[in-house]
C-alpha positions in Angstrom: 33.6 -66.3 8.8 33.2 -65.6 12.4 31.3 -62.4 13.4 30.9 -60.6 16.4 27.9 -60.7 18.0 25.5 -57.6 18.2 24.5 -56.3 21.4 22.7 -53.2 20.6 18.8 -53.6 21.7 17.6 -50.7 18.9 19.4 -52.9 15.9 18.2 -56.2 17.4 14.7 -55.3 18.3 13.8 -54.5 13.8 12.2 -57.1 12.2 14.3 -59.2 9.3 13.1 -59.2 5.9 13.2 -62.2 4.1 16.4 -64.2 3.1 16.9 -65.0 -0.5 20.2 -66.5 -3.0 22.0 -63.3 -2.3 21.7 -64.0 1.3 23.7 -67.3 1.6 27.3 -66.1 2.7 25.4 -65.2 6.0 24.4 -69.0 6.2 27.8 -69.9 6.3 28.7 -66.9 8.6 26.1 -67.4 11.0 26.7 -71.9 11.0 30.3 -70.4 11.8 30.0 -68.0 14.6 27.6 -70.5 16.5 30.1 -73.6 15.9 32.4 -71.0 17.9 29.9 -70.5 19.8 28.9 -74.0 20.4 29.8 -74.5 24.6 27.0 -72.0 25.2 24.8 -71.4 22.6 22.6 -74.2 20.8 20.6 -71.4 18.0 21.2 -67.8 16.3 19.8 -66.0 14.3 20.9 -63.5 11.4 20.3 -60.4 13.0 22.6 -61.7 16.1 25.7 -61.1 14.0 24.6 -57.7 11.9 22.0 -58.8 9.1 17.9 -58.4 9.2 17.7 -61.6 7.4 15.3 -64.5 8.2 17.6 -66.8 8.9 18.3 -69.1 11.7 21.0 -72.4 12.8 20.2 -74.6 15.1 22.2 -77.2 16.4 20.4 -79.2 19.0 22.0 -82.5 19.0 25.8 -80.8 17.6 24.8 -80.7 13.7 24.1 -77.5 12.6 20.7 -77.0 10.6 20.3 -73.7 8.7 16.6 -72.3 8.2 16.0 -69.9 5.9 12.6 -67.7 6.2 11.0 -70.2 8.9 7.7 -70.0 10.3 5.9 -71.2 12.9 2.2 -72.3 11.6 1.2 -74.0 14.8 1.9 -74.7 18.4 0.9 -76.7 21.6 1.4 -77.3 25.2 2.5 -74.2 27.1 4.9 -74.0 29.3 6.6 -71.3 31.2 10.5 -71.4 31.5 13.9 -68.9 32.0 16.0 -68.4 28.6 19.2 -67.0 28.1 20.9 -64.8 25.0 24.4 -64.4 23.6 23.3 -61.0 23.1 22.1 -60.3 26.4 22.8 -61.0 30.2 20.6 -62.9 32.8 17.9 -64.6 32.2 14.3 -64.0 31.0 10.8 -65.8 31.8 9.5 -66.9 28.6 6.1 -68.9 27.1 7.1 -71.8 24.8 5.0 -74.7 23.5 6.1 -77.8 23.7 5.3 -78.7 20.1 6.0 -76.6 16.7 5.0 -77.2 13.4 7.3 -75.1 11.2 7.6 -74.6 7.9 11.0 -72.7 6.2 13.3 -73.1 3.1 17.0 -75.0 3.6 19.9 -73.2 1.3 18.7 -74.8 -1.5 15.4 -73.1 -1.4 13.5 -75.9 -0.8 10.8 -75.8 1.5 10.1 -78.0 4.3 7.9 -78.5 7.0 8.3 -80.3 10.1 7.1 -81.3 13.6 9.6 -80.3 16.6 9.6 -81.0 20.0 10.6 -80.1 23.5 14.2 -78.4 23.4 14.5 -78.5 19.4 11.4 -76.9 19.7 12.0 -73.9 22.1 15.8 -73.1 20.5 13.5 -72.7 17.5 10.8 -70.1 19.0 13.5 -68.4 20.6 15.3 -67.6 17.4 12.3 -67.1 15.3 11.6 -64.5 18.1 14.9 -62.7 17.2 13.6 -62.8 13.7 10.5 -60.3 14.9 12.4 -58.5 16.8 11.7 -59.6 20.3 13.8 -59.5 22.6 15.3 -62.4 25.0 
């Protein structure tokens, strides 16, 4: 199902608690609302379309990926760059790192971890900083 997306700073700037089995309808709502989303937004997370959940999609390259309870365990290469938000106007100056080694769990509940790069990379650190509560 396609939500609307939250715009409310207070709501979006709490911290999500972590996603488990009962969380997986907002899996398929959030892979939804950013297909809709698709010809300006390339991540979102949970908390983007109602729900304190650690949860992020990503779609890079098109295909959707789905991350439940992700986190970032190391990082290298800063950079400084401007990022944009569904859930906000402008554009904000940002630190990324150019490489992320994350670990998180797919909808299955297994875990992963993995090495990402360059744009994968920063649509990841900006969603996981949605999941804190930072706002972009």
């Amino acid at each position: 199902m396609i939500r609307p997306l939250v715009h409310n700073d207070q709501f979006l700037s709490i911290p999500s608690t972590p996603a488990g089995k009962e969380d997986l309808a907002i899996v398929r709502d959030l892979t939804d609302t950013l297909k809709a989303h698709r010809s300006s937004c390339v991540g979102m997370a949970a908390n983007m379309i109602g729900f304190s959940k650690c949860i992020i999609v990503i779609a890079p390259f098109g295909m959707p990926i789905p991350m439940l309870n992700p986190r970032i365990l190391s990082q290298s290469g800063p950079y400084e760059t401007e990022e944009g938000c569904l859930c906000h106007t402008g554009q904000k100056s940002v630190t990324r790192y150019q490489r992320i080694e994350v670990v998180w769990e797919d909808p299955d509940f297994q875990e992963h971890t993995a090495v990402f790069e360059a744009f994968t990379a920063q649509i990841i650190q900006h969603e996981v900083d949605h999941l804190h509560g930072i706002l972009i």
